[in-house]
C-alpha positions in Angstrom: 19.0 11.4 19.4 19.2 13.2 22.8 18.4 16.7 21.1 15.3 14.8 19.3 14.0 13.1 22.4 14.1 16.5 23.8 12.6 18.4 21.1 9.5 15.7 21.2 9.3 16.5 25.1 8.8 20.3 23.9 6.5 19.4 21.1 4.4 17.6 23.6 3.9 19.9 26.0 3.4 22.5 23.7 0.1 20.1 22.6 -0.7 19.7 25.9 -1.2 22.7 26.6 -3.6 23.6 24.0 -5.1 20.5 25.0 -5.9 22.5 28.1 -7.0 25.3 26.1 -9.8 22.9 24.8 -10.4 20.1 27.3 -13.7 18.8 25.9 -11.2 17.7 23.0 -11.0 14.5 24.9 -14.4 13.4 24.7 -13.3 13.0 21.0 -10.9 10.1 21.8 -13.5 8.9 24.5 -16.2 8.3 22.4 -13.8 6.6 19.7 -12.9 4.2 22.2 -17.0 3.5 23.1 -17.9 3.6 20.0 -15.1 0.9 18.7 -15.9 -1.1 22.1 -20.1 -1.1 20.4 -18.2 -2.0 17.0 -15.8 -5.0 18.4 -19.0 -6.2 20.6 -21.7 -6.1 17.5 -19.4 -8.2 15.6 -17.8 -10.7 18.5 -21.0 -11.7 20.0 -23.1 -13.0 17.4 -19.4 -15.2 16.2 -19.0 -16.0 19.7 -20.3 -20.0 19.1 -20.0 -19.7 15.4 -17.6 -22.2 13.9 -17.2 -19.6 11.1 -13.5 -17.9 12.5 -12.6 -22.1 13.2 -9.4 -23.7 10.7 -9.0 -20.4 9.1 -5.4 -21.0 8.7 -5.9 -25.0 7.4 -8.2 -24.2 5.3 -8.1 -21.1 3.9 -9.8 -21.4 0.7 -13.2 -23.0 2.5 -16.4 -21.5 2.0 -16.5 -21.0 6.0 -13.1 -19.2 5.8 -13.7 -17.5 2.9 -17.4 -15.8 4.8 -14.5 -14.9 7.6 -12.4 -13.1 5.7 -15.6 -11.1 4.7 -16.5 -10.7 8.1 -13.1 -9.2 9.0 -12.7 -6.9 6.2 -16.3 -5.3 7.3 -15.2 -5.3 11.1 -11.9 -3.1 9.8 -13.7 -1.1 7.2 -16.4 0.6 10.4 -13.7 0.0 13.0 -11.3 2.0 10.9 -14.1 4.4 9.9 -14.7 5.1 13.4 -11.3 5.9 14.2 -11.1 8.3 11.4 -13.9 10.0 11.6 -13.2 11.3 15.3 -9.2 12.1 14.4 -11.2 13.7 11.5 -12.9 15.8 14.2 -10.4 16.5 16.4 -7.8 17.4 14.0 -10.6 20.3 12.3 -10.8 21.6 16.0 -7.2 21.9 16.3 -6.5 23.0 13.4 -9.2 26.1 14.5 -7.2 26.7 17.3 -4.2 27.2 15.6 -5.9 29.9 13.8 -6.7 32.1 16.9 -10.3 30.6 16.9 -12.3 28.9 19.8 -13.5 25.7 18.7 -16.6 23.9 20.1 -17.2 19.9 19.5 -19.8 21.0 17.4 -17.6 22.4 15.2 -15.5 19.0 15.1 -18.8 16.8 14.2 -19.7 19.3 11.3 -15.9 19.2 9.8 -15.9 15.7 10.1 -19.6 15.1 9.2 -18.4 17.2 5.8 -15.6 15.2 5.4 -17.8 11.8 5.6 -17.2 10.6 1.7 -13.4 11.2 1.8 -13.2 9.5 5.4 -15.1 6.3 3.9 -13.3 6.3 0.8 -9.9 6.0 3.1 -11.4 3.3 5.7 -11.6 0.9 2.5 -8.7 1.9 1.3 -7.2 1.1 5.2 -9.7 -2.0 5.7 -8.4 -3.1 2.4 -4.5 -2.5 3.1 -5.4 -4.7 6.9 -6.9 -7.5 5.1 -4.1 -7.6 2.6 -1.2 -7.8 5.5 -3.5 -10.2 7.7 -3.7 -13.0 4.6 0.5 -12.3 4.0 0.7 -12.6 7.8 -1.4 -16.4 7.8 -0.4 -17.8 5.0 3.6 -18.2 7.0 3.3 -17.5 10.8 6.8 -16.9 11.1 8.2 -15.1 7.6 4.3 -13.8 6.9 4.5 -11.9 10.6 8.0 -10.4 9.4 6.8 -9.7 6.0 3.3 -8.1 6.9 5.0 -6.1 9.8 7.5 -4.7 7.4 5.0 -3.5 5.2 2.8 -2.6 7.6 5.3 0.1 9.1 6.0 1.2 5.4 2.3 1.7 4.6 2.0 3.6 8.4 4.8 6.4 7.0 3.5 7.1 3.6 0.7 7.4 5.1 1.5 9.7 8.2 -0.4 12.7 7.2 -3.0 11.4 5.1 -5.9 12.2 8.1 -5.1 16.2 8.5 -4.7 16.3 4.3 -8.3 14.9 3.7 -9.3 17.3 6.6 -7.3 20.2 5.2 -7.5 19.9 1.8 -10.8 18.3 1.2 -9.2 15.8 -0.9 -9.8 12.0 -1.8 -7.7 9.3 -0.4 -4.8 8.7 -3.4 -4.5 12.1 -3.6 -4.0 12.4 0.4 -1.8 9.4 0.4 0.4 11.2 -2.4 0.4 14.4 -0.7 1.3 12.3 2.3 4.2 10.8 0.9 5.3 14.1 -0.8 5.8 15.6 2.7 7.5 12.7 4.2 9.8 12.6 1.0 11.0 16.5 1.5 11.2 16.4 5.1 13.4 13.2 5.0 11.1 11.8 7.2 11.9 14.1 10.4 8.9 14.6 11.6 8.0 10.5 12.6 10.4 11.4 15.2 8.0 14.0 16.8 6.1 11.8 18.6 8.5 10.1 20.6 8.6 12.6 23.1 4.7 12.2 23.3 5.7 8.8 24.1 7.9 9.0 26.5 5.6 11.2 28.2 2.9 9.4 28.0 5.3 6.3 28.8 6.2 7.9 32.6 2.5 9.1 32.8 2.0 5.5 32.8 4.7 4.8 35.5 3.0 7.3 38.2 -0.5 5.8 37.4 0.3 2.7 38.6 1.7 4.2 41.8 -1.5 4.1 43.7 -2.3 0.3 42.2 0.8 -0.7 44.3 0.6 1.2 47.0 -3.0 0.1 47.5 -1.0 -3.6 47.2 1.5 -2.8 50.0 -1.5 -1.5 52.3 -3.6 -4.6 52.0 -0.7 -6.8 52.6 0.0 -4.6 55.6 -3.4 -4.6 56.9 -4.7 -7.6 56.0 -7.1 -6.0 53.9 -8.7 -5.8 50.5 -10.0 -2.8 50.6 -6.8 -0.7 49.9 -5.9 -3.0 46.5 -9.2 -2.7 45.2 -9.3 1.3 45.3 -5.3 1.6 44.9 -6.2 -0.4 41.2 -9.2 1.3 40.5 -7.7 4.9 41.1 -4.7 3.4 38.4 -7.0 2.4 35.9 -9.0 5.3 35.6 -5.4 7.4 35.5 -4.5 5.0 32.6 -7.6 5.8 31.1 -7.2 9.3 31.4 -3.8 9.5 30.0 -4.8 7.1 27.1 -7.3 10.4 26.0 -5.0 12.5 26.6 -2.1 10.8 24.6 -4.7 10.4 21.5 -5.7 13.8 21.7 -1.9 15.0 22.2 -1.1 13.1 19.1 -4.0 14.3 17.0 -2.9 18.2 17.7 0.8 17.4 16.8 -0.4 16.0 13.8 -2.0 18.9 12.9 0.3 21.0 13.9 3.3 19.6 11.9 0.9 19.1 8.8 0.0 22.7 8.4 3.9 23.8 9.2 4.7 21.2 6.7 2.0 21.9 4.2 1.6 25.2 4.5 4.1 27.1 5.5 2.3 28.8 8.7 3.2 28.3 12.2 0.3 27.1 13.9 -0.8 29.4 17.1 0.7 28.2 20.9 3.6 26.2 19.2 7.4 27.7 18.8 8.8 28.0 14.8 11.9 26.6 16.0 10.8 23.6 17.0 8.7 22.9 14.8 11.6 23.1 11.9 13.8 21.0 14.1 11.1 18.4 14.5 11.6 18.1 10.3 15.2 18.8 10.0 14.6 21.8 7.6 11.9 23.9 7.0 9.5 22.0 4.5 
């Protein structure tokens, strides 16, 4: 467990640092988070005093509940699609990287922008998989939470390195979540460990963000004063904002990076062989 922990440390700093190769790959996961903000707002607001969402659990079978459930399924189809489509992006950049190139965000919108059928295709197939576990989870609050979350983790490892494969390959979405699963199956599942030192990371990244936030607390206590606690928390949330990006974007360039050792054979550029074929357990 110790040598894995450790081996995920190395693996993320390894993605950091071509993260610092191509910093503007964080307005990827910047304009992800915007643009999902836009999606949760267009569909929240015009519900807001709408009795529509109301006894969806009593009365599930009710025309009311029934328009809900069609609500929701839309709001995780383009919320999904969102998501994808920038991962889509930043994955094609990496992925350029690791072949000795310089990539530009242009070349991300383009590679995703190609991708656009085979990125839909899988946001149904996703919205469709949510929706499924959502009714499992309300028809029994206590066994339908167990339940859905079991099979909710199940669908998240088959389905680990279904983004890079529709990238990659150019594939549709059964055929990425079979290639998916293939990987997974040889690599006995090794590499889901590789992001937990990303984690971690990210995890103590999180501790030293708040830092300022409480020392801006002790100040204002000691002064009498506001002022301190209002910049010490507004210096920690844009940290935690920062380190969110960067964790997305660290995550998206493991990703890749595993999939085309995994897939392909190649070792991408800026990351060590080794590691990589300990991150699986054997070389895939």
């Amino acid at each position: 467990m110790f040598e894995r922990i450790s081996n995920g440390l190395k693996l993320a700093k390894q993605s950091y640092r071509v993260l610092m190769l191509d910093k503007e790959l964080l307005v990827f996961p910047l304009l992800s988070g915007v643009a999902c903000l836009i999606v949760l707002a267009s569909f929240a607001i015009p519900l807001w005093n709408s009795d529509m969402l109301n006894g969806l659990e009593d009365n599930p079978q009710g025309k009311e509940n029934i328009l809900a459930y069609v609500v929701m399924f839309l709001f995780y189809f383009v919320n999904y699609f969102v998501i994808l489509f920038f991962n889509a992006a930043l994955i094609a950049c990496a992925i350029i990287r690791f072949g000795g190139g310089d990539p530009t965000l242009g070349d991300g919108f383009r590679a995703a922008g190609a991708r656009l059928p085979q990125i839909a295709a899988w946001a149904l197939v996703s919205a469709t998989v949510g929706m499924i576990l959502k009714i499992i989870e309300s028809r029994s609050e206590k066994v339908g939470q167990i339940v859905s979350g079991l099979l909710g983790m199940a669908w998240s490892i088959v389905t680990y390195f279904v983004v890079p494969a529709l990238v990659v390959e150019k594939i549709g979405p059964i055929a990425a979540v079979k290639r998916s699963t293939s990987i997974i199956r040889r690599t006995w599942g090794e590499a889901l460990t590789a992001n937990v030192g990303i984690s971690l990371a990210v995890f103590l990244a999180f501790l030293v963000a708040c830092v300022p936030g409480v020392l801006g607390g002790v100040i204002s206590v000691a002064t009498e004063s506001p002022i301190a606690l209002i910049v010490g928390v507004v210096v920690s949330i844009l940290l935690m904002i920062v380190i969110s990006l960067a964790s997305t974007a660290m995550h998206a360039i493991s990703l890749a990076a595993l999939y085309i050792y995994a897939a392909k054979g190649e070792i991408p550029e800026h990351f060590d062989g080794q590691l990589l074929k300990s991150a699986f357990g054997k070389k895939a």
